[in-house]
MINUBA-369824 format. One record per residue (C-alpha): x negated, y, z negated. Coordinates in steps of 0.5 Angstrom, whole numbers, padded with zeros to 4 digits, always signed. Layout:
XYZ ...
***
This chain:
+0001-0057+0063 +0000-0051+0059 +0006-0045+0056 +0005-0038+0055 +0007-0034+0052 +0005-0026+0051 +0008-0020+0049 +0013-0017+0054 +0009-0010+0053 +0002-0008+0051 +0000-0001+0050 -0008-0002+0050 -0013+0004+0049 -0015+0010+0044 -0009+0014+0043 -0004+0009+0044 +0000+0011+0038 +0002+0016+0042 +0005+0011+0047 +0010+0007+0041 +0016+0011+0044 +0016+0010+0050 +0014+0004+0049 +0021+0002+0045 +0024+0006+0050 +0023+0001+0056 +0025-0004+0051 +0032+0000+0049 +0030+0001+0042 +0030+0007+0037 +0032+0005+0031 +0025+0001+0028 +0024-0001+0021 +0017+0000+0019 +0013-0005+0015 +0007-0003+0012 +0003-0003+0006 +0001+0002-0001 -0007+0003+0003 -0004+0006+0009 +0002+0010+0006 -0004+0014+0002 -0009+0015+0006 -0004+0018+0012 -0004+0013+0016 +0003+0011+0016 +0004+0019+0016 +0002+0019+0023 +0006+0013+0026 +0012+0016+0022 +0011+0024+0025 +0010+0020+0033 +0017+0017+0031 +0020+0023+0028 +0017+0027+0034 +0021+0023+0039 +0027+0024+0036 +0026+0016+0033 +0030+0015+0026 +0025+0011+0022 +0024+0008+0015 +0018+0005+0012 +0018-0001+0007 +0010+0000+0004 +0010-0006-0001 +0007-0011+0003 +0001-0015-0001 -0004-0018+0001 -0003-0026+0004 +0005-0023+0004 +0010-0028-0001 +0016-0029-0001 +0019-0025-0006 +0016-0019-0001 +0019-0021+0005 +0026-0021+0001 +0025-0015-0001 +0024-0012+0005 +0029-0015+0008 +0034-0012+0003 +0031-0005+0005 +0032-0007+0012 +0039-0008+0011 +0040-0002+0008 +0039+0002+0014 +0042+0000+0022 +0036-0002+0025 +0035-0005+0032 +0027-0007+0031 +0021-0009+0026 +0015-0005+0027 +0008-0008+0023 +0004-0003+0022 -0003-0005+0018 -0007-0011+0018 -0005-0018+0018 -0001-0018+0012 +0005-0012+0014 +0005-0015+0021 +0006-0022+0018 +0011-0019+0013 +0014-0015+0019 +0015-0022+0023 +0018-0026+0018 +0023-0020+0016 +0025-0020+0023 +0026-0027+0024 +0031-0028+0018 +0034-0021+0020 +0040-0024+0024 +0039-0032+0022 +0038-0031+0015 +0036-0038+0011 +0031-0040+0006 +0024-0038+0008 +0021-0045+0006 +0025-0048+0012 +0021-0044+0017 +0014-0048+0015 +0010-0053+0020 +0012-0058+0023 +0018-0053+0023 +0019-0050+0030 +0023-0042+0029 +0025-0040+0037 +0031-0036+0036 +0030-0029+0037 +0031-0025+0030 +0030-0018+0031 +0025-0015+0036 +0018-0015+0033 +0013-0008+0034 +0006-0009+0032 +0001-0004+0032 -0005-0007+0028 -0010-0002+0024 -0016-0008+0024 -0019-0011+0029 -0018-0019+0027 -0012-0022+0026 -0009-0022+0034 -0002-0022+0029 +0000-0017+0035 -0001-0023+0040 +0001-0030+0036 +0007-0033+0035 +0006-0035+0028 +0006-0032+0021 +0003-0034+0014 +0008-0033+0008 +0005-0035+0001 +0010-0039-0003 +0009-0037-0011 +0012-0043-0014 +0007-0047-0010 +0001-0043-0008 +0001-0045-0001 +0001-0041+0005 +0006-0043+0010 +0005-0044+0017 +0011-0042+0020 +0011-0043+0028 +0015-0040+0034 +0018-0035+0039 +0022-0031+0033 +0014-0029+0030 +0012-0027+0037 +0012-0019+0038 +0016-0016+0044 +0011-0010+0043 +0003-0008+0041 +0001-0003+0041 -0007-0003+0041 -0011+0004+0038 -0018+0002+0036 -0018+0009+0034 -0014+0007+0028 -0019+0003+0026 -0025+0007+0025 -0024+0009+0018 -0024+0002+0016 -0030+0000+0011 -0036-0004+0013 -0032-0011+0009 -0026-0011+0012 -0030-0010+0019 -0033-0016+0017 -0028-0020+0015 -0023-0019+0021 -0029-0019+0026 -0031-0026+0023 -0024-0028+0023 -0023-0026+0030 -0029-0030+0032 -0026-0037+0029 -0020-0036+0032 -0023-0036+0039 -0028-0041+0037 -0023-0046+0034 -0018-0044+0040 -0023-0046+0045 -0026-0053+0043 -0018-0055+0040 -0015-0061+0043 -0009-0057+0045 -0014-0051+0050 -0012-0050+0056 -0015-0046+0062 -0011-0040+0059 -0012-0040+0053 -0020-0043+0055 -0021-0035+0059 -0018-0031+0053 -0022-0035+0048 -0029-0033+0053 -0027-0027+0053 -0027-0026+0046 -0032-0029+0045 -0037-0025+0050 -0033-0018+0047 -0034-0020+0039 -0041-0022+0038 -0045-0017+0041 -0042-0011+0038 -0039-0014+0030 -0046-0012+0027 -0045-0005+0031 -0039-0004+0029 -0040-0006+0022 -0047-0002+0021 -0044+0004+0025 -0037+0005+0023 -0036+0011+0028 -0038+0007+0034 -0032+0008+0039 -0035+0003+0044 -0037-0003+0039 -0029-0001+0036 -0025-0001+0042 -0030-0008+0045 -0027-0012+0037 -0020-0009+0038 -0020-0012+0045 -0024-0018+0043 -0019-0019+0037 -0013-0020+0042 -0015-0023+0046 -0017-0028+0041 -0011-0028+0039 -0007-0030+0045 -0012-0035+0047 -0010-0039+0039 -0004-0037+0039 -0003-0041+0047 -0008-0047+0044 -0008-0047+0036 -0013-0046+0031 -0017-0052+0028 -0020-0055+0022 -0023-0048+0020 -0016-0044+0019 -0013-0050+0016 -0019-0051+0010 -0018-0043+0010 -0011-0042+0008 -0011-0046+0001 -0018-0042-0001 -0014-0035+0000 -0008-0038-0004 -0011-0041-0010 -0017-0035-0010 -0013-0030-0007 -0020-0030-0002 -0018-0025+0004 -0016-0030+0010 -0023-0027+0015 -0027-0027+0010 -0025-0036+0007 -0026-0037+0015 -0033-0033+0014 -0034-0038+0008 -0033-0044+0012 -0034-0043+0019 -0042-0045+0020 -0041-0052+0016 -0033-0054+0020 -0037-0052+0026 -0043-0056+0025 -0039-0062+0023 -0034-0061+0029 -0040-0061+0034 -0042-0068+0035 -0035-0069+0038 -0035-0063+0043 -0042-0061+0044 -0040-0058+0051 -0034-0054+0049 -0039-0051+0043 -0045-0050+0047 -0040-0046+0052 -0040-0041+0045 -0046-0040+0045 -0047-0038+0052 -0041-0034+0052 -0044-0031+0045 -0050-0029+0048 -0054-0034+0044 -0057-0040+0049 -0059-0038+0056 -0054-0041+0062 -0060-0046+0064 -0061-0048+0056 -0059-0055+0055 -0052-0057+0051 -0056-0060+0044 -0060-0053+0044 -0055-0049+0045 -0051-0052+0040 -0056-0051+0034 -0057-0044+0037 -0050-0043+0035 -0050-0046+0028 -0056-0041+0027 -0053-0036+0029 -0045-0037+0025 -0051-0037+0019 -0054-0031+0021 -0049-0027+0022 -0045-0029+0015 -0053-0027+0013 -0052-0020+0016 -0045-0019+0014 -0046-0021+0007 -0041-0025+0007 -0042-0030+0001 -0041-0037-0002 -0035-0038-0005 -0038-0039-0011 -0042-0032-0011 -0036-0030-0010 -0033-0031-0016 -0029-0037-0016 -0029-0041-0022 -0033-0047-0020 -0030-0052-0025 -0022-0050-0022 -0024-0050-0015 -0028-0057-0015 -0021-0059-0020 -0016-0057-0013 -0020-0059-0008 -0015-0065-0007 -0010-0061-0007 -0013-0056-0002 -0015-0062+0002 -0008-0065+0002 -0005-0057+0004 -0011-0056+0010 -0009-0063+0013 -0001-0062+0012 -0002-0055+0016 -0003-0060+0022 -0008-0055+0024 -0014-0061+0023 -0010-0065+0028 -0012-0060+0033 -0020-0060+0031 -0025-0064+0036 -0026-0068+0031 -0020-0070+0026 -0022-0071+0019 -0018-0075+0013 -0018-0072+0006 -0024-0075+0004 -0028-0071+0010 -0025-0065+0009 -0026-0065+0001 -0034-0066+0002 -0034-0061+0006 -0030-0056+0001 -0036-0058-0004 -0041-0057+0001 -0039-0049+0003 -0038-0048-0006 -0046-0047-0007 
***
């Protein structure tokens, strides 16, 4: 038996911005906080969500100090923002890093307790505030899930944080706002959405469910990643990962992720990796480790992805998936943690600790073929090169 859980309201298309009133109006809302980020609130972006507001006679603020993998100092620091104001919503207007922001200020808006105490195996199910999402890049699914990753200075970690308080009442989904978005966070977050679908059709916790969100993601995204990346302006491409990008979203955030995400997490805390991008770095060696134990599921993905043939045989269809993980970081540009800059003498000194991080996210359990520490630190050794 399977549980799902989705967003009560979903606006989906070009110009949905303009539906964000009357989409809070069904749910009786008209006072948002918006959480967004400096990017955004130079470029004119936040402008435009905050004059849609203004023009429907809605009472809004903005926090914009939102960093990327967002920490905890943030999110108290926009939770005293909140509370300077009479606030009946939270809208995350961004990428991953404001929606994630959003959602923990929500959460701890009406139940406030100490940020650490929110992270997995910790399950947060009491609603804070009702969360808005509108996401301005087409990767996370953040409008879709119900988790949130909050970065813990002190240790380094990205915390998982679990439960119904991070899943948003409302998205807002305009491929329109993701047009001006530059060829590497495209790339990233288009990556990111493909391991979400990938990690959340072969995990352990899939469901006819999230198996259907997961396929169809899979069939919108690999067709058109390199189109949207090499032809920005590309409204069908765009609008085909924004879809894609939720519905990997719900597929994940109603089975799980799996091994990728749970190595991925501490690169992006130690390195200060953008998350689309680590899974990038990860995903071609994970999946190759990971297929022997599900070799149908995986050679599904590559059906689904356009890879291998319908008729084609589950072994062949499996090495033209891998063929293609390594082309398409090839295409993207996508770079070796070491090509990236990371200080190879630092990395190779944290890999047990990165590793006793990745299996303490629990995410690995989740994986076709579940890992111990040793397996998951030769792994990081293998991706370094």
């Amino acid at each position: 038996m399977a549980a799902v859980n989705l967003p009560r309201v979903i606006r989906v298309g070009g110009g949905a911005l303009a539906e964000l009133p009357a989409a809070l109006g069904q749910c009786g809302l008209s006072r948002p906080f918006v959480v967004s980020d400096g990017f955004l609130a130079g470029n004119g972006m936040l402008d435009r969500l905050m004059a849609v507001l203004d023009e429907a006679g809605m009472t809004a603020r903005a926090f914009t100090d939102t960093v990327p993998d967002p920490t905890v100092a943030v999110v108290e620091a926009a939770l005293a923002a909140l509370r300077e104001g009479d606030h009946d919503c939270v809208i995350g207007f961004g990428g991953g890093s404001p929606i994630d922001t959003a959602k923990a200020v929500a959460a701890l808006a009406i139940d406030p307790r100490p940020i650490p105490s929110m992270k997995a195996p910790a399950t947060t199910d009491t609603p804070g505030l009702p969360i808005v999402a509108v996401p301005t890049t087409a990767g996370t699914g953040s409008e879709a899930t119900r988790f949130t990753i909050i970065t813990d200075e002190v240790s380094s970690e990205k915390m998982l944080c679990a439960g119904l308080a991070f899943l948003p009442t409302i998205a807002i989904l305009d491929y329109e706002l993701t047009l001006a978005k530059p060829r590497r966070l495209t790339a990233d977050t288009g990556i990111d959405s493909l391991t979400h679908a990938i990690e959340a059709y072969v995990s352990k916790r899939a469901n006819p469910f999230s198996d259907a969100m997961a396929l169809s993601a899979m069939r919108l995204i690999a067709p058109n990643i390199r189109r949207a990346c090499d032809a920005p302006d590309d409204h069908a491409a765009r609008e085909a990962m924004m879809v894609g990008a939720h519905h990997a979203g719900l597929a994940f955030s109603n089975a799980s992720v799996a091994l990728v995400h749970g190595m991925s997490r501490p690169i992006g805390a130690f390195f200060h990796v953008p998350h689309g991008l680590s899974n990038a770095m990860l995903l071609p060696a994970v999946t190759a480790f990971s297929a022997p134990s599900a070799r149908t599921r995986y050679a599904a993905c590559a059906r689904a992805m356009g890879v291998a043939r319908e008729e084609e045989g589950d072994q062949s269809a499996v090495a033209r998936l891998l063929d293609e993980l390594s082309a398409l970081n090839a295409d993207l540009g996508v770079p070796t943690p070491a090509a990236y800059g990371i200080p190879q003498a630092r990395y190779m000194e944290l890999i047990p600790i990165m590793a006793k991080q990745a299996l303490a996210s629990g995410s690995p359990g989740n994986n076709p073929r579940e890992p111990d520490a040793a397996e998951i630190a030769d792994l990081y050794r293998q991706v370094f090169v």
